[in-house]
Structure formats: structure tokens, C-alpha cells
C-alpha positions in Angstrom: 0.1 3.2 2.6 -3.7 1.9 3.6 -4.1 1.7 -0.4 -1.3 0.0 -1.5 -2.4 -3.3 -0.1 -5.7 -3.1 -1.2 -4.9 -2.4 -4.9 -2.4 -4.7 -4.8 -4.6 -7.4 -3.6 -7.2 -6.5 -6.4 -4.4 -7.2 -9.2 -3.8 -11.1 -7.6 -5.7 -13.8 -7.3 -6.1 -15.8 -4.1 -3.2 -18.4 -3.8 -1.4 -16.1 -6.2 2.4 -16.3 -4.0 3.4 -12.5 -3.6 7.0 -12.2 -2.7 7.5 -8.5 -0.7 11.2 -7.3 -0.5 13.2 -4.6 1.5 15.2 -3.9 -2.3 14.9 -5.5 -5.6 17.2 -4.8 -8.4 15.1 -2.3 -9.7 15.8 -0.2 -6.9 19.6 0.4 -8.1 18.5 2.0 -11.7 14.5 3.5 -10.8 14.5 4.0 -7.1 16.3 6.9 -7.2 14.4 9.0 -9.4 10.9 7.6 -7.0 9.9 10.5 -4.7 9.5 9.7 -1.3 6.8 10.8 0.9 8.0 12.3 4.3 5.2 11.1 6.4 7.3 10.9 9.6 5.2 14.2 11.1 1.8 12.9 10.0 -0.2 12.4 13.6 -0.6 8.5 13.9 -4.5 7.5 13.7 -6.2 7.3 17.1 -6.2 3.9 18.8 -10.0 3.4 18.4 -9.8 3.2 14.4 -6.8 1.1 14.4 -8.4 -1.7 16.7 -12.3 -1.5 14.3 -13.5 -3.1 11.8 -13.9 -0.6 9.7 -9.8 -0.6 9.2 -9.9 -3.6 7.0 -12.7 -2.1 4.7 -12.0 -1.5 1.3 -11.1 2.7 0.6 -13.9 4.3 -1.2 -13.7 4.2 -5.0 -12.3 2.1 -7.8 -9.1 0.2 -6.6 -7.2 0.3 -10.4 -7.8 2.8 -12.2 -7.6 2.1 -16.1 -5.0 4.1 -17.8 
């Protein structure tokens, strides 16, 4: 998810090693009670936004949200 990477980058610093896994232990006792989002029908993004700049811009609002 477009999100994902930008709130996880807010939450590291730079030179921070992030280690990204296909399954973690966690997975066995959590991951089945995560629901999955289906977006295998969602219509891919046209060609034009995928090659701009505006791609690699921050999404609008805050990126953590204090809870």
C-alpha cells in the first residue's frame, strides 16, 4: 500500500537497517486473525502517474497518527 512505506519511513531514522520479510513468527499466532484486503480487481493506476514525480510525494495529512 502507497502509505505503508511512507509511515513507515516516518517512524525510522535514516541509516536505521529495516529488515522486510515474506513471514515472521508472528505470522503463525496474529496473521490469521489480520484481514486481508482483496485488491486483485482494483484498476491498476494509469501509466502517466506511475512514471511522475508526483508518485514519490508524501500522501496528504499526518503520517502517524497519535493514539
Amino acid at each position: 500500500h502507497r502509505e505503508a512505506a511512507a509511515r513507515l519511513f516516518a517512524l525510522v531514522r535514516i541509516g536505521t537497517p529495516v529488515e522486510i520479510e515474506s513471514s515472521l513468527p508472528e505470522d503463525a499466532t496474529y496473521g490469521r486473525m489480520v484481514q486481508r484486503l482483496d485488491q486483485s480487481r482494483d484498476p491498476d493506476p494509469p501509466r502517466s502517474l506511475l512514471l511522475s514525480p508526483s508518485w514519490f510525494k508524501d500522501p496528504p495529512g499526518p503520517l502517524l497518527v497519535e493514539q
